[in-house]
N, C-alpha and C positions, 0 to 999 in steps of 0.2 A: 557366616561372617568370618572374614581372616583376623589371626590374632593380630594383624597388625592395625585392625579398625576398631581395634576395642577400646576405645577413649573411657578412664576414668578419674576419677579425682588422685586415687591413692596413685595410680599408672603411668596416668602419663607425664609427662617431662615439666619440668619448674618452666621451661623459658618455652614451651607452649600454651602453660595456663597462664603466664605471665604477657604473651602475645595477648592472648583473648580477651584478658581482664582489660590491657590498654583498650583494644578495639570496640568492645562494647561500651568500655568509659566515655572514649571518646564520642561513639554515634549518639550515648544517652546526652552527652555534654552539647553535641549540636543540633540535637532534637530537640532539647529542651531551649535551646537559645533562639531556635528559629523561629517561633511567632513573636520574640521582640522587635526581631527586623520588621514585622509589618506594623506593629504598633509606633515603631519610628519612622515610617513611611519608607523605609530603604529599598522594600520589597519581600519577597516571600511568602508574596498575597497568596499561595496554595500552597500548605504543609499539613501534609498526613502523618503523625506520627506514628514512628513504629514500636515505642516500648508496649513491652507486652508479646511480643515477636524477635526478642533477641535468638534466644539460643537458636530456632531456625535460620534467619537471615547471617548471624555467625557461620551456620553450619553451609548456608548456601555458599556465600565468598570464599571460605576456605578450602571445599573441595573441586572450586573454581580453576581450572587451568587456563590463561589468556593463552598460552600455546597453541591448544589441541581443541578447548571449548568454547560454546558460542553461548551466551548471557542474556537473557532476554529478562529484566527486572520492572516492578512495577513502581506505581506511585510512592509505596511505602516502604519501600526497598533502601531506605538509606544508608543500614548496615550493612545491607547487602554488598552494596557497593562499596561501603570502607573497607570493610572485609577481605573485600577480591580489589583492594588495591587505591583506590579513590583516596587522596590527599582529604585530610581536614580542609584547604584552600581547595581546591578543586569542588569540593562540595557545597562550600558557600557562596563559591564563581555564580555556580547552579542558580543556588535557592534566593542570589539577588539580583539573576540576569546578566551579568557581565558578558563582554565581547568575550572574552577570554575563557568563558566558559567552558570546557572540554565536550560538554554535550551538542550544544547547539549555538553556542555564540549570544544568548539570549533569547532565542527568537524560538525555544516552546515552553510549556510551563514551567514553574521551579515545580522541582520535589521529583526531575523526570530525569533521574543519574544514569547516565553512559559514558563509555569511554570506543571509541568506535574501531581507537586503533587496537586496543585489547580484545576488541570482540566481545564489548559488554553496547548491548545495542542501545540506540536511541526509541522507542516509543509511545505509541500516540496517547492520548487518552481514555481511548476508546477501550472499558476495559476489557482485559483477556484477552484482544485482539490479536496481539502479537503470541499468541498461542499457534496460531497459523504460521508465525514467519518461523518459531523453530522449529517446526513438522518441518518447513519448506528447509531450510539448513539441515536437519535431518535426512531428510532425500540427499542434498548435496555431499554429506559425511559419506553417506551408503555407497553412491554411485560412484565416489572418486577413492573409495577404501581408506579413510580417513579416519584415524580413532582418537574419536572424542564424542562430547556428549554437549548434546541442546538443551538447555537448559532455562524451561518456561517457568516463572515463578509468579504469583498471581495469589488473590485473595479468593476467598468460597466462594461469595456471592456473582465472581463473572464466570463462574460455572454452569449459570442458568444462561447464558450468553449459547444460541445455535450454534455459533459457529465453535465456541470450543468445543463441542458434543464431535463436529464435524472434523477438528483438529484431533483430536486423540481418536477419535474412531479410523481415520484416515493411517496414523501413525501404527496403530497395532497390524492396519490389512497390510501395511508396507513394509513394517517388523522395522520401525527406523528408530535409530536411540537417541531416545528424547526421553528428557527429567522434567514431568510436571510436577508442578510444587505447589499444593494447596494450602495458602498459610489462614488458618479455620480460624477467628476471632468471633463467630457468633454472629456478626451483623454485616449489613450492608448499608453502612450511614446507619440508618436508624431502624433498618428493616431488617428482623431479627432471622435468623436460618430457617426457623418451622415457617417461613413464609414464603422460602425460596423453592423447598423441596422437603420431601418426605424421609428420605434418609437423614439422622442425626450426624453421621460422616458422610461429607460430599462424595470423597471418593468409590465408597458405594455403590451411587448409579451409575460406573464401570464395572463392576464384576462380572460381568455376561461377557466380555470384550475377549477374546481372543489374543494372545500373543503382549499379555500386558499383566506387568505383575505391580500389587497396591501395596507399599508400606505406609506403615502409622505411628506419627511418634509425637512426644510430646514439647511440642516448639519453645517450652518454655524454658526445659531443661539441656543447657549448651552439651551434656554428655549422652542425651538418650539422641538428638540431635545432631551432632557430629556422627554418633555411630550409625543412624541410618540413613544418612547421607549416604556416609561412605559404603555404604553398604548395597546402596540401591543404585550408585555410580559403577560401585565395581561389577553390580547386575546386567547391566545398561551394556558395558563395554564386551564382558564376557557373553551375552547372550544375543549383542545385537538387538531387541527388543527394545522398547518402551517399558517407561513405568512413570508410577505415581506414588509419589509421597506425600500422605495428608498428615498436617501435622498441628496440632491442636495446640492453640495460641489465646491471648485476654488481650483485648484492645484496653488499655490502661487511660486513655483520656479519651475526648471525643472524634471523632471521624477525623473532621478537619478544622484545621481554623475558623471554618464559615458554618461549623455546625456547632449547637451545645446538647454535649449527652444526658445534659440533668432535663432534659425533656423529656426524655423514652425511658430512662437508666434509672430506678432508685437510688436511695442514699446507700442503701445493703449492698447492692451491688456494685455500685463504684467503690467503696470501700474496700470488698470482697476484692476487686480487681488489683486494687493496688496494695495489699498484701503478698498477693503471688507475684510481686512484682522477680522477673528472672533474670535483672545486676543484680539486685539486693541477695537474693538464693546463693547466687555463685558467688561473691562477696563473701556470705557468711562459711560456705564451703571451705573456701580456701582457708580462712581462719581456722576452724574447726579441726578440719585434718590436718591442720600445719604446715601446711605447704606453704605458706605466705604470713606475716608477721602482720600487726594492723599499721606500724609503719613501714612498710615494706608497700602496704595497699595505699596509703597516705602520699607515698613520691610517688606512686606511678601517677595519682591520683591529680598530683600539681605539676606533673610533666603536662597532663592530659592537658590540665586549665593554661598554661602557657602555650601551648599548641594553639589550642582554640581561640588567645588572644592574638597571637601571631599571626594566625592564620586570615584572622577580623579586619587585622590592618592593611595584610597585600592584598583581600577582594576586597575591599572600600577602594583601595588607591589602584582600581585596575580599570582601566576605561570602560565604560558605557558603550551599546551599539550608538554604530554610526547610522540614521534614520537615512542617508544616500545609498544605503548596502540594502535597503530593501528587495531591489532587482535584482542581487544576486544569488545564483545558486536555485531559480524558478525553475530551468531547465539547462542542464548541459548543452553544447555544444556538440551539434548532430554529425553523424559522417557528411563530407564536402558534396557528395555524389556531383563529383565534376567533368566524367567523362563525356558526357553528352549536352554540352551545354546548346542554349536555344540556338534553333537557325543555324547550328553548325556542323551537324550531322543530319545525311538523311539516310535510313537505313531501310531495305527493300527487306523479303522474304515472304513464306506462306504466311495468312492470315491466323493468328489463332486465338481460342477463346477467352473470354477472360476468368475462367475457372483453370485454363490450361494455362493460364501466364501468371495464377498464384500459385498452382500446384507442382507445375517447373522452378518457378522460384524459391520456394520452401526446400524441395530438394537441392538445389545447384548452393543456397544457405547453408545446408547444412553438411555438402561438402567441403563447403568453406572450413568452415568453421565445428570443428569436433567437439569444441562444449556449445553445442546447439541443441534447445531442448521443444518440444513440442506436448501437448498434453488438452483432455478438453473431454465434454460427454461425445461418445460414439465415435472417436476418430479413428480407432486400430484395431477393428476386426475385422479377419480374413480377409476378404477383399473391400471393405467398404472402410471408407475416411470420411464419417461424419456425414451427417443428416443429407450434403448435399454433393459429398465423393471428394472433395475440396483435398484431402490429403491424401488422397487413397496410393498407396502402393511407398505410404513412407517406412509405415512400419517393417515393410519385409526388407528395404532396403539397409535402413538403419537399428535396426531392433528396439525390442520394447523396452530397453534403458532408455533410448531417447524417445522413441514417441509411444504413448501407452494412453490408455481408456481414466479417466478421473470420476469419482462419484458423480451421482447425480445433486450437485452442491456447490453453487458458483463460486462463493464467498470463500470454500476449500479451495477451485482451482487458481481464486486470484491471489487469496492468501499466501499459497504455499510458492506461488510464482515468486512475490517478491521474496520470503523467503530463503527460496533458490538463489536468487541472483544474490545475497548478501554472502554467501560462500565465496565469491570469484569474482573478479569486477570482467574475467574473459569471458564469465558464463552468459549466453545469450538466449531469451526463452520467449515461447511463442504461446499463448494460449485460445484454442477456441473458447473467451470466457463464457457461450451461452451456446445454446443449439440455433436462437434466433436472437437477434436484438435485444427483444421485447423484453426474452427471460431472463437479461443481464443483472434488474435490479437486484436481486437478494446479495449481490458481489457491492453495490454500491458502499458498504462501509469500508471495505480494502479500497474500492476505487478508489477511495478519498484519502483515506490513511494513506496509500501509496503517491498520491500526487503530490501532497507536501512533505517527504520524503526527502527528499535531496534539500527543499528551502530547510527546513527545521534541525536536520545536520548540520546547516552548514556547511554543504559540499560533501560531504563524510560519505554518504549512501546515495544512491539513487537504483532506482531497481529498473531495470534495464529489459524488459519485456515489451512484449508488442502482443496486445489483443486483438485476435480478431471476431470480428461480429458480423454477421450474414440480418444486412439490415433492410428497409422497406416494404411495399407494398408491390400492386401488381402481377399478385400470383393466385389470390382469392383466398388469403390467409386468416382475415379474422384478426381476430384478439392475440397478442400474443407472435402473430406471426406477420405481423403487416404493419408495423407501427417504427418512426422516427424515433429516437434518441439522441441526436447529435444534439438540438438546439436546447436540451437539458445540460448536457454534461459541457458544452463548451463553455460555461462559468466558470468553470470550473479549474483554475493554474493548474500549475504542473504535469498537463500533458497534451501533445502533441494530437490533433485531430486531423486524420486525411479521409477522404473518399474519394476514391476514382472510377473514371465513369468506361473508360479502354481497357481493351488486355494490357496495352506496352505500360498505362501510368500505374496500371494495379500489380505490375511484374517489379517494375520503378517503385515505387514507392516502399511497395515490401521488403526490396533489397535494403533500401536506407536506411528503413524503419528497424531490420532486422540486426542492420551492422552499427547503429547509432546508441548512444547511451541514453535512457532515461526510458519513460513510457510512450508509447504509443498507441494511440485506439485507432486500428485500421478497419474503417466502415468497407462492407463489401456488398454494393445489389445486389442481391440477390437475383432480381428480378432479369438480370444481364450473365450472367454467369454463362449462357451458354448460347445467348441471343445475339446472330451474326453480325446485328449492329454495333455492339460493341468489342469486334474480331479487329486487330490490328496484326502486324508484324511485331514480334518482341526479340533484339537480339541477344544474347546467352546474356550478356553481362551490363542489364540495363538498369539505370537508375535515375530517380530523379528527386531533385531537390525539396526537401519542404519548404514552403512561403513560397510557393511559384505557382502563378495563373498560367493557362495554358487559354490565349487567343486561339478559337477553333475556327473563326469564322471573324474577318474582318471588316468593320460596316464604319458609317460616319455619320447614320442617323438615329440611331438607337443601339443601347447598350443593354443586352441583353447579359446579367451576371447569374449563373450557375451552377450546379454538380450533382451527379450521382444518375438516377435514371432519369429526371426531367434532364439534362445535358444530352440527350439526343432527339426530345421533342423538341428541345428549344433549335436544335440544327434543322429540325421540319418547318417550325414555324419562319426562319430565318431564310430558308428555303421558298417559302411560299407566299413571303412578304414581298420578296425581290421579286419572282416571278409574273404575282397577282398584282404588286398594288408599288412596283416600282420603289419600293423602300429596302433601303442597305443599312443591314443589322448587323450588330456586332455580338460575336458569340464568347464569353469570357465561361471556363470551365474554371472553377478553383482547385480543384485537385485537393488542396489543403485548405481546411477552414482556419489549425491552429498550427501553424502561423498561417495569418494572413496577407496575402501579396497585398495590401493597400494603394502599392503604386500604379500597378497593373491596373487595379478598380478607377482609377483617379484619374490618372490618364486616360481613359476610356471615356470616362464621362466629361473631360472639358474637349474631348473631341467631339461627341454625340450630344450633349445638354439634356438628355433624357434617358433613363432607366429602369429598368425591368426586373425587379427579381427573383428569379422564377427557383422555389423547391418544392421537393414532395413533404417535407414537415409540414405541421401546423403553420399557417402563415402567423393565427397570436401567438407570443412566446416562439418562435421559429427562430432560426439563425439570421435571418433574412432582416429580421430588424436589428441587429449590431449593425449587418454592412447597410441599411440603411441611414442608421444614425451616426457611421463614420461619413459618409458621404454628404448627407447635410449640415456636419460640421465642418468636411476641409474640403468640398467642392461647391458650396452653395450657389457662388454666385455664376458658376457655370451651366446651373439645372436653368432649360428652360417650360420645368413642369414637374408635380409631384414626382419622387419615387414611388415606384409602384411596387409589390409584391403580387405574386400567384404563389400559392400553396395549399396545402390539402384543408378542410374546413375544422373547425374548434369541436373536433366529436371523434370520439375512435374511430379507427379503420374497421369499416365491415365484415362479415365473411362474405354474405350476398354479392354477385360479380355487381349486379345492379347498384349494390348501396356503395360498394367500393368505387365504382365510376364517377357516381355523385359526390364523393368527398375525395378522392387523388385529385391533381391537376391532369390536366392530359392537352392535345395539340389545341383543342378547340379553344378552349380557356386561356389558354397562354395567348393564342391569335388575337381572340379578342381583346382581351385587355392588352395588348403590341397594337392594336388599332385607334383603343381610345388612348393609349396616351399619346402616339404620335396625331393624334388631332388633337390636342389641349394644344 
């Protein structure tokens, strides 16, 4: 350690222990004030207190640069945040909801302090979660030569949490400087450590890790804390590496508001706890050594209390959200993609595939655009780009700063995407989130955390990525490699669903998806990737808009609504309607599920009075009954006969080619139910 990080009583300077004394007065003065707001109903219905966790949460704010560093704080971080800058009002905006809130306007929980323009982030509550977005900020430090330090701070018990294992184990292979902050208070709510894990220090079960070095200090004490802070920052920066700081803390009252510790806690030990209380220690310090007078501690003491009343009166008299502003900030506003608008171009050339019109596009992207990133299991080696070649030949083009191999650990590469993108609002990133669909789940807690992203900032963030996923059936995949996800996740706001069934719309699409701000989940059949029916012309610079239907096939007696690989049986069946039995079907491709063209669907059916919905999901629980039940709300009186669905049957996809037949949709099935309902 440099002699200039040796903080101690006799040492360092009056009007830094005099900063300190304020800052901890203050956070213990609005810690302790905040469950009165919910007992007056004001709000502040979730407050975790942090006394017990001073001298760490000190030591985190202070060695905090909003310059150079990125802040990722948790529930209980309230010092944290005064620390590294947070107004007394600022912090009560928070913990009663207020429009004005700096974190999110009101709209995520109190007790959840960011400042967004500082680079002290917004997240969820999902904890430890955001252990992944500074790994992901860490890549962005590294790969733009950026000195500063990420900075994860988090309790023991979300250490049993996968995905951190995944985050700091990721972080060491990548040698990225990132500061984990274990603040060790013993419990998890009520669930004591010997229950979480076998090591009495968390950070422990790292020691095997490579390229990651563990300091240990005692959170209680603002001097042993400040010094290893700084100590393990100046590691961080000088070594490029990762580390971890576990730092042994007393939670001094119960978890939360909505918990009581005299349930699990003896009398001895709550007592015990608030003894070591760590104002009261450095309080007495400062006396003792004489650095501070007890009225000297007395005014700083009734500045604090004026603060804190001041501060009371402008977040009471600061507005309330507006319940109209709910819509906003769900998703930004996508690239125009206006070059090719409908019926106004028609564009010739060789046909080509629609594996060859994402994998031109990925590249022609990413000469666009030089913070374009790519990443995913099996995409960059030697000659092969992923399970199904989809990127192949990016890496030699681009190098492995931009496109490179990711653990086998979804919830890392969605993680560390968003992440990424909170570096740069130019950075644009692409990820294979799965090798198949199927094995997207274990990413679904980032899917979600990243979807309300942009709502729960309030504009502040949105992570600007585009997943792709090599989805469906028709290959005799089985479990795992032959199953729908769409009509799960499209509940789901804050992100943008397409599936395209052509080369030109999956070339299209990509490009929008790639050049647009927020998420995207771009569905790719698999099943078509390389099958001439779905070969179009694509010219270099194609794109096309979300929320747009694409009429494949224009009919007046049936409306046939589709996408993905059923979208070229339904052209068979429409085909052989006309041919066979004199009936003109209308063939509507969605292209995009989120947004959805509605007008496109509505006009179609007060032309036709009858409707088809044909997908390869599950027809229960499928996408097919949203647009079925927008359609019997605002076209009802135009049907003249149930909507109808095709879709695959209520039971996994098989491996057997046989079993797979009997539960996909396929020509037949679609024909027939095209027959019975135009005879209702």
């Amino acid at each position: 350690m440099s002699e200039m990080s040796k903080y101690h009583i006799k040492q360092t300077d009056k009007e830094t222990l005099r900063n300190w004394f304020y800052l901890m007065t203050l956070g213990r003065a609005i810690d302790n004030k905040a469950p009165n707001y919910l007992k007056q109903a004001i709000g502040w219905s979730y407050h975790a207190p942090f006394a017990g966790h001073d001298g760490i949460q000190l030591a985190i704010g202070q060695i905090f640069d909003k310059n150079t560093d990125h802040l990722f704080p948790y529930y209980r971080d309230m010092l944290t945040a005064i620390s590294a800058g947070l107004t007394a009002t600022e912090t009560i905006l928070n913990g009663i909801s207020k429009a004005t809130d700096v974190a999110g306007g009101g709209r995520h929980m109190s007790n959840h302090f960011a400042k967004p323009e500082w680079n002290i982030h917004n997240v969820s509550s999902c904890t430890g979660n955001h252990t992944l977005h500074a790994v992901g900020v860490g890549r962005a430090m590294k790969r733009y030569n950026h000195k500063g330090v990420s900075i994860s701070s988090q309790g023991e018990s979300s250490v049993s949490e996968g995905y951190v294992y995944e985050a700091i184990n990721g972080a060491s292979n990548e040698k990225l400087p990132v500061l984990f902050v274990f603040q060790d208070n013993g419990y998890g709510i009520s669930v004591p450590k010997k229950d979480q894990t076998a090591n009495r220090k968390v950070a422990n079960n790292f020691t095997g890790l490579k390229n990651l070095k563990i300091f240990h200090c005692n959170g209680k004490d603002v001097f042993d804390s400040m010094n290893v802070m700084t100590e393990a920052k100046q590691w961080i920066i000088e070594n490029q590496m990762p580390a971890i700081v576990q730092a042994n803390c007393i939670r001094m009252h119960s978890h939360s508001n909505s918990d009581r510790h005299e349930l699990y806690r003896d009398e001895h030990e709550r007592n015990y706890v608030m003894e070591y209380d760590p104002l009261a220690k450095y309080r007495r310090l400062l006396v003792r050594y004489e650095r501070f007078t007890e009225d000297e501690l007395l005014d700083i003491e009734a500045q604090v209390k004026e603060e804190v009343k001041k501060a009371h009166k402008e977040a009471m008299a600061a507005p309330d959200p507006d319940p109209g502003s709910i819509f906003d900030f769900v998703l930004p506003e996508p690239y125009p993609a206006s070059k090719y608008p409908e019926g106004l171009h028609q564009y010739e050339g060789e046909p080509k595939k629609l594996i060859e019109g994402i994998n031109e596009t990925l590249k022609a992207e990413f000469r666009h655009n030089p913070d374009t990133y790519i990443w995913g299991q099996d995409i960059a080696h030697k000659e092969k780009g992923g399970i199904f070649n989809v990127s192949k030949g990016m890496q030699q083009e681009f190098g492995i700063d931009r496109v490179f191999n990711a653990p086998i650990a979804e919830d890392f590469i969605m993680g560390t995407a968003n992440g990424m993108s909170r570096f740069s609002d130019k950075i644009r990133i692409v990820v294979e989130g799965a090798e198949f669909a199927d094995y997207f789940w274990p990413a679904m807690e980032q899917y979600i955390d990243s979807s309300h992203d942009y709502w729960r900032s309030n504009g502040a963030f949105t992570p600007n990525v585009t997943i792709r996923l090599a989805s469906g059936g028709y290959i005799g995949g089985g479990l795992y490699h032959s199953q729908n996800i769409e009509g799960a996740l499209a509940s789901i706001p804050g992100v943008r669903i397409v599936y395209p069934s052509y080369a030109d719309d999956a070339a299209g699409l990509l490009r929008t998806s790639m050049r647009s701000r927020g998420m995207t989940l771009f569905l790719e059949p698999k099943a078509l990737y390389n099958d001439p029916v779905a070969s179009s012309p694509v010219p270099d610079d194609f794109e096309v808009p979300f929320g747009k239907a694409k009429i494949r096939l224009a009919g007046t007696d049936l409306s046939i609504v589709t996408y993905g690989n059923t979208t070229h049986m339904c052209m068979d069946v429409a085909k052989k309607l006309e041919e066979t039995d004199g009936i003109h079907a209308e063939v509507i491709d969605l292209r995009s599920l989120v947004p959805l063209d509605e007008e496109t669907i509505l006009a179609s059916v007060k032309k036709t009075g009858k409707v088809l919905i044909v997908h390869e999901d599950k027809v229960f629980g499928g996408f097919g009954g949203e647009v079925a039940s927008i359609i019997n709300e605002k076209a009802f009186e135009w049907l003249d006969g149930p909507v109808k669905r095709i879709g695959s049957t209520f039971t996994p996809v098989g491996f057997n080619r046989i079993l797979e037949k009997a539960i996909l949709p396929n020509v037949d099935k679609i024909y027939a139910s095209a027959l019975e309902l135009i005879a209702f």
